[in-house]
N, C-alpha and C positions, 0 to 999 in steps of 0.2 A: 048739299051744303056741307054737310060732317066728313063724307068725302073729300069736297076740294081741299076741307079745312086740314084733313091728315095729309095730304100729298101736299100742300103748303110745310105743314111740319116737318115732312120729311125732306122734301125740298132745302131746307133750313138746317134739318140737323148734317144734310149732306155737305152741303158748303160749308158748315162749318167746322165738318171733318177735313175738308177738302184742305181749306185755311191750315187747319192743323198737322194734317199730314206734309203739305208744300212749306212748311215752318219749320220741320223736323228734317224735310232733305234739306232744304237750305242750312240748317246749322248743323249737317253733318258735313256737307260743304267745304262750309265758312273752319269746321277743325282740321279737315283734310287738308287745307290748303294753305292752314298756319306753320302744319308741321314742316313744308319746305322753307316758307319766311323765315320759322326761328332758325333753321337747318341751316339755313348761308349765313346768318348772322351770327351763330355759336361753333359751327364745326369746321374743319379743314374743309378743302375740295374732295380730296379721296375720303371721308368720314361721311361728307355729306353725298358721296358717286354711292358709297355703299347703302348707305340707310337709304336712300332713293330706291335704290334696286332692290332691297327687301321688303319695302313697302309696293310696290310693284308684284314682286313674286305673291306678296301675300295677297293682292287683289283678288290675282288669278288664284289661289291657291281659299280663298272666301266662295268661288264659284258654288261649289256643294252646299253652302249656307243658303243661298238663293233659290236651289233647286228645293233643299227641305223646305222653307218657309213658302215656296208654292204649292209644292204637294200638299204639304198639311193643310193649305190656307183652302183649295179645291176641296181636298178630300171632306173637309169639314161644312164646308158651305154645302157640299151634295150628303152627305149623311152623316152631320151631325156628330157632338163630342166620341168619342174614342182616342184608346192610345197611344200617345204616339213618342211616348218617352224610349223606351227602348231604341226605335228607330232612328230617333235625334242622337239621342248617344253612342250609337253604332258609325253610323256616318260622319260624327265627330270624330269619333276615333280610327275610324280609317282614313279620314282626310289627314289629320295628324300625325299618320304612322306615314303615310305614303310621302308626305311632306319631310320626315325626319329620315327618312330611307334615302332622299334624294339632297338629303344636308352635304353630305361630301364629295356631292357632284357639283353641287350648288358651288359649295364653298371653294372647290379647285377651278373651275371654268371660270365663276365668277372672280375670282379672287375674295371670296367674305369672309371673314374671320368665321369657326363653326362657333362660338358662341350667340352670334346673331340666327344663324341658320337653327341652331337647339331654339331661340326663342320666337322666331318665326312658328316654328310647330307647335309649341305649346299656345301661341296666340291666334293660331288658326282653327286649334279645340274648340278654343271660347264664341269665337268668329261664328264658327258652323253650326256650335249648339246653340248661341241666340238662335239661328231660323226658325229652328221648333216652336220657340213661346212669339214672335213676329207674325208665324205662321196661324197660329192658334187665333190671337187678334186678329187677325185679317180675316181667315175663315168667318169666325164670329161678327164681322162687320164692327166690333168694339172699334171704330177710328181713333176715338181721341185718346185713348190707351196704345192703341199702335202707335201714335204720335209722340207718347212721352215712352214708349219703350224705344224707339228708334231714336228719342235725345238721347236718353242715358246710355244705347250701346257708344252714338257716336264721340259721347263723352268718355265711356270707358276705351273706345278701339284709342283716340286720337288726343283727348284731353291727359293723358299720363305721359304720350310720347312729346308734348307739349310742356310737358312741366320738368322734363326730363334734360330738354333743353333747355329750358329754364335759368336750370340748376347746372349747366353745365358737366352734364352727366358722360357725355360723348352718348357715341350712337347704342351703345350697348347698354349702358345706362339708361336711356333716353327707352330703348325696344324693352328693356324690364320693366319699368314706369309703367309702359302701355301693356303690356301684358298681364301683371298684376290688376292694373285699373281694369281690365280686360273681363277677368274669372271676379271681380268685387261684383260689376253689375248686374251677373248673373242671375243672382236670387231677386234682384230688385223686378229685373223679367218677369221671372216666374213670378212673384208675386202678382204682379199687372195682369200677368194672364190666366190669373185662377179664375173660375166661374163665378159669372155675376148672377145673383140674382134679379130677376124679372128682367126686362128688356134689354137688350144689350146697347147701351150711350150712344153707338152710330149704327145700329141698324136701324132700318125704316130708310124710304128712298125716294129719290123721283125717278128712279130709274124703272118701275114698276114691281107690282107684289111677285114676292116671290116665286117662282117656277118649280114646280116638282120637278126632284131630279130623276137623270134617267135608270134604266133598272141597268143592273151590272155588280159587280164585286164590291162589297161592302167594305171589306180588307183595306187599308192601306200598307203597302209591300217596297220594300226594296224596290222593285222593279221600277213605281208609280215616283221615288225619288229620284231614282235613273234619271227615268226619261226627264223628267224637271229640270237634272245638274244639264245634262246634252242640250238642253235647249238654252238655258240660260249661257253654258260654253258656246252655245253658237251663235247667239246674237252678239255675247264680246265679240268673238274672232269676225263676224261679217263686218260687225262698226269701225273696226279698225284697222282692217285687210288696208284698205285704199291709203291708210296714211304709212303700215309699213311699206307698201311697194315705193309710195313716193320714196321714203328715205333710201331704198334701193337701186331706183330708178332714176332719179335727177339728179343732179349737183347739190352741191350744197345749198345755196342759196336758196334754189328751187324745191328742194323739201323743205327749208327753214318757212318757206313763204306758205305750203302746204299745210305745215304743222301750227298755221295763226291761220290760215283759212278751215281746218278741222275745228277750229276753237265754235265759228257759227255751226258746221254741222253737228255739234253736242249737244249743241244750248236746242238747236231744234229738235232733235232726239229724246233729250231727258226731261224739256222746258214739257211735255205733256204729259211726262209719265203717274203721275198721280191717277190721271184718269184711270189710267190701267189698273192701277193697284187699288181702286175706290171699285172696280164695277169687277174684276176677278170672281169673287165670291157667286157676283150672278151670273158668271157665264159658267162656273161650273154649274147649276142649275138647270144651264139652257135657256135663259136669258133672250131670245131674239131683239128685244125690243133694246135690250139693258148696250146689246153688244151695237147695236143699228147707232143707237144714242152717243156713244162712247165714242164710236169711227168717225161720227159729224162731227164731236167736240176738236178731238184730237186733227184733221184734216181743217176746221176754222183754224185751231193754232199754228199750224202749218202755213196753211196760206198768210196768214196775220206776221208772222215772223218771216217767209220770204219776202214777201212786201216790204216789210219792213229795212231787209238787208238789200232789196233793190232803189228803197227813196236813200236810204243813209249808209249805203256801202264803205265809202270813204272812213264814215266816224266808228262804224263799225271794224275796221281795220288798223284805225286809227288807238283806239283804244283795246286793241287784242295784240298786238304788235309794234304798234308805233309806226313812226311816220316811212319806214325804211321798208313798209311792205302798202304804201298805198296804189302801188302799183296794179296790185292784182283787185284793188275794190272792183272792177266790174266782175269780177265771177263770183264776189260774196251772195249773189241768189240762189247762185248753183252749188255751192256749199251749203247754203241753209234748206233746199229744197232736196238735197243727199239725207240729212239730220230728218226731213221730215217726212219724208217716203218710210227712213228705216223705223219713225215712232212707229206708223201704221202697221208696218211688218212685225215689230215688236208684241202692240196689240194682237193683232193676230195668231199670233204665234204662241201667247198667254191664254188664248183662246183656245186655241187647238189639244194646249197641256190639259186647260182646266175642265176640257170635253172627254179628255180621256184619249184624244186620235191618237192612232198608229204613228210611228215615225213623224214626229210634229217640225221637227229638225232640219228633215233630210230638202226640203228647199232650200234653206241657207247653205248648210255645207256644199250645195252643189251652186249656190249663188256665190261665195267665196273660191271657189274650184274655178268658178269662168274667169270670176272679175279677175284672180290672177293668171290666168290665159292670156284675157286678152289684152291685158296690159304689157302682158309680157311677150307679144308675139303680132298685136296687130295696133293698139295706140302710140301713137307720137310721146316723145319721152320729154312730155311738156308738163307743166300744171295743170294746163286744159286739156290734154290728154288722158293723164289721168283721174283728172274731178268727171271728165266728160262718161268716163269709162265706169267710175262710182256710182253716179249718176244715173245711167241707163242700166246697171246692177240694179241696187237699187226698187227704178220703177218694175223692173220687169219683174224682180223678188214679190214687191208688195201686189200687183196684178193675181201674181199665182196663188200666194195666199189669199188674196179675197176672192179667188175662184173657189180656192177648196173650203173655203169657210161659208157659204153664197151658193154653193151650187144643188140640186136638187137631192135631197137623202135618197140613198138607193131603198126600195123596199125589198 
């Protein structure tokens, strides 16, 4: 009975981590996606091409924040607090130098004024150092602290460049605002993520008790961030391989229609990613049961939301595009069953970091290598062409990762 009665608790205090982590992406969301709103309603078109495109660069230029707050979030769920500030502040600052080195390349190809490109770098410092204290949370299974540390970055990354526009700041104005807001939240992190006494508020689980980690390097290293930044760079570039070939490869019309049927494959992508970020901690571990649990979940959401885009394709296109792309409702399953193959490969793939594998990566990069092959050399230069061609990427990527993840340990 004191048993069920703790796996009931934890059960409970899971979901309602769960609640509060899927609260915390949604309202970083909901700021990411005001900043274009205010964007055409206060700036010119060329004010608003630019600030687009820096916000863009800085996405990709935030990747190294993802890789630290994995490394950290592993390393600590398998052995426990250690240092990890040095490391956070190194890889800040190399993501920021390398970013500020590539300002006058930026600024000339792109055409950016360098005042934007200078503030680009200083707010990809901030960007990258949150991962560390994200990282720290997550390790710890502290959920509902991870949940109000991830409001307040999303209020310092996008809440300032929000108020910037506001204020009719223009675009420079507006990347100050969010920069500043940016380095303010800082301390609020670290504070969230100093050590709690006794229990940590979301650990305990229904995913099962914890697992002894395995024996290995206690260190976390440079190296162990690496391979984290490589992986998390390679699930961007695989999710969105298929939508640049579209715009390379069709007409206009036919990538426009591409790039509102991408809209389902995200939503089925990232619509499960909590799981991920909730059961992380125990697959650094070694988790079997936590990782088995996780891949049902995430594969129900899956099916649940293609289903879903095959009863209501129509409205589903309908409302991601408007009425001038219901043309293609009948492949909206095949868009959201692209989004939901690559959650799995995602999972997977946070698996293989958080185990510590060799080369966690090199399936995608060589899954990205084909998909652009064969669309470029053996698919119809159609929509269904190339969704078909995403599509069987994709399933063949997630197979191989649940082979090498599933397959027998060598002794």
């Amino acid at each position: 009975m004191t048993q069920t009665t703790g796996r009931d608790a934890g059960a409970a205090r899971l979901g309602a981590a769960g609640v509060a982590v899927t609260a915390a992406t949604m309202l970083t969301n909901a700021l990411a996606y005001l900043v274009p709103v205010f964007g055409a309603r206060r700036l010119t078109a060329g004010d608003l091409g630019a600030l687009a495109t820096v916000l863009a660069l800085g996405a990709i230029a935030a990747v190294p924040g993802f890789g630290v707050q994995i490394a950290v979030a592993a390393h600590r769920a398998r052995w426990g607090t250690s240092g990890t500030a040095r490391l956070g502040l190194r890889t800040a600052a190399v993501s920021a130098v390398v970013t500020l080195a590539a300002a006058p390349v930026l600024g000339v190809a792109l055409r950016l004024p360098v005042t934007l490109t200078l503030l680009l770098a200083a707010s990809t410092f901030a960007t990258v150092l949150a991962g560390r204290w994200l990282g720290e949370l997550q390790g710890d299974q502290r959920f509902l602290r991870l949940a109000g540390a991830m409001s307040a970055l999303a209020a310092g990354r996008y809440g300032g460049l929000v108020v910037g526009l506001v204020l009719d700041r223009g675009p420079v104005g507006a990347l100050l605002f969010g920069t500043i807001t940016g380095f303010l939240v800082l301390p609020l992190l670290a504070h969230l993520a100093r050590p709690a006494t006794g229990p940590a508020p979301g650990t305990g689980s229904a995913l099962g008790a914890p697992a002894t980690g395995p024996a290995g390097d206690a260190s976390l290293t440079g190296r162990h961030v690496l391979t984290a930044c490589g992986a998390s760079l390679a699930m961007l570039v695989v999710s969105y391989a298929d939508l640049i070939l579209a715009r390379q490869l069709l007409p206009p019309d036919g990538s426009g229609g591409y790039a509102v049927g991408a809209v389902l494959t995200k939503g089925a992508l990232w619509a499960p990613q909590v799981v991920t970020l909730l059961v992380l901690p125990r697959l650094a571990r070694g988790d079997r049961r936590a990782r088995a649990l996780a891949l049902a979940v995430i594969l129900a959401c899956g099916a649940a939301l293609v289903t879903a885009a095959a009863v209501a394709g129509e409205l589903a296109f309908r409302l991601a595009g408007g009425a001038d792309y219901l043309h293609l409702a009948g492949e909206a399953p095949l868009f959201a069953a692209t989004g939901a193959l690559y959650a799995v490969v995602f999972m997977l793939v946070n698996d293989r970091v958080a185990a510590g594998g060799r080369w966690p990566a090199a399936p995608l990069w060589v899954a990205t290598a084909g998909l652009a092959a064969a669309a470029l050399l053996v698919a119809p230069r159609t929509v269904a062409g190339v969704l078909t061609t995403a599509l069987v990427t994709a399933g063949l990527t997630a197979a191989v990762m649940a082979w090498l993840a599933f397959r027998p340990a060598r002794r």
